[in-house]
C-alpha positions as CSV (number, residue, x, y, z in Angstrom):
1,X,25.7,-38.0,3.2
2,X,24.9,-37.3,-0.4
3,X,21.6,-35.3,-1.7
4,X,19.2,-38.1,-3.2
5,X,17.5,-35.8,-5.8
6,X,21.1,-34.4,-7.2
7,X,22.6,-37.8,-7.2
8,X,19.4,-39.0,-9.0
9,X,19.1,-35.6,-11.3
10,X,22.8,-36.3,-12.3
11,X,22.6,-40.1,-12.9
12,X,19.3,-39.4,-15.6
13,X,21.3,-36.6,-17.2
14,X,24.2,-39.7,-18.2
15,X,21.5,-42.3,-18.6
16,X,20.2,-40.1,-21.9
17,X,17.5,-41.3,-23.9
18,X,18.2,-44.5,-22.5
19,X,17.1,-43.7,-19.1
20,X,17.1,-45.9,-16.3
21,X,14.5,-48.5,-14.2
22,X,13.8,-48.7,-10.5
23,X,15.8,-51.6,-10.4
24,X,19.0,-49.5,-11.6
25,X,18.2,-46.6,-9.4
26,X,18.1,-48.7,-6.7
27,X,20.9,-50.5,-6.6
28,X,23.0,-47.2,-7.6
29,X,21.9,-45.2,-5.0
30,X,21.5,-48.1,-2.3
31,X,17.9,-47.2,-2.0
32,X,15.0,-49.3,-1.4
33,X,12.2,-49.2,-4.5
34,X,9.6,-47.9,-2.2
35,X,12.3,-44.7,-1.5
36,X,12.9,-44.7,-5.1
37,X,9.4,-44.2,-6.3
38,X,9.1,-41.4,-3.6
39,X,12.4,-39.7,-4.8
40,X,10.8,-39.6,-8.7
41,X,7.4,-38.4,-7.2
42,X,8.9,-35.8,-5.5
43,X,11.0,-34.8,-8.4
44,X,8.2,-34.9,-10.8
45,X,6.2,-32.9,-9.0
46,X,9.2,-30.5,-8.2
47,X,10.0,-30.2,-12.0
48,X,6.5,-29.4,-12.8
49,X,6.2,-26.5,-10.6
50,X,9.4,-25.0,-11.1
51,X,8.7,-22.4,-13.8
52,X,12.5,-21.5,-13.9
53,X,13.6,-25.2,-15.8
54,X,12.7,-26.1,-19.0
55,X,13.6,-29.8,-17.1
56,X,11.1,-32.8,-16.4
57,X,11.0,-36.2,-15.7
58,X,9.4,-38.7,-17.3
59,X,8.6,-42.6,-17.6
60,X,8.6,-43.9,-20.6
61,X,8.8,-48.4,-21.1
62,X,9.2,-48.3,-16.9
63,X,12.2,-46.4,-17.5
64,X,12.8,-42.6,-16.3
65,X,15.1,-39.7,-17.8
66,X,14.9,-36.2,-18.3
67,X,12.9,-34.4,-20.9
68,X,12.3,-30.8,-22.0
69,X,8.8,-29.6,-20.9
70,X,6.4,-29.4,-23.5
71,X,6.1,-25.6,-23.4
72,X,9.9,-25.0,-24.5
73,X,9.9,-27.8,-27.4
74,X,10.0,-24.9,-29.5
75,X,13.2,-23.7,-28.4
76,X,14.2,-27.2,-28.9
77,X,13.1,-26.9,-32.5
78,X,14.9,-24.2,-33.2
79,X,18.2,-25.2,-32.2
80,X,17.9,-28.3,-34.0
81,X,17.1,-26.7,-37.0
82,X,19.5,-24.2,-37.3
83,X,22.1,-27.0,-36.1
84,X,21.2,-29.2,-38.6
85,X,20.0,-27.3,-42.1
């Protein structure tokens, strides 16, 4: 048996930007979309409280992926600017 949260966690970080619906969670982790929406509660609410990640999840269109947290955005700025100027 696989861990739900992991297999979800890793499937977001591929998905990118792009992200991905119930539907496509579903039918990748054989889950039903009632134990889906549970699974990204869970996680949500897991990210959130977890101080050590800089990791969330969000829905954006009625699609999820991972997101930076708005508090380390800055570090996010940084990189990209030193990256790319």
């Amino acid at each position: 048996m696989f861990n739900k949260e992991a297999a979800l966690e890793s499937l977001l970080f591929v998905a990118g930007d792009e992200g991905l619906n119930v539907q496509e969670i579903t039918s990748l982790l054989e889950m039903t979309p009632l134990e889906v929406h549970h699974l990204i509660t869970t996680m949500r609410k897991a990210y959130e409280e977890d101080q050590s990640t800089g990791i969330t999840l969000i829905e954006t269109r009625k699609r999820y992926q991972l997101a930076t947290k708005k508090v380390c955005r800055y570090y996010q700025k940084i990189c990209y600017f030193s990256l790319f100027s």
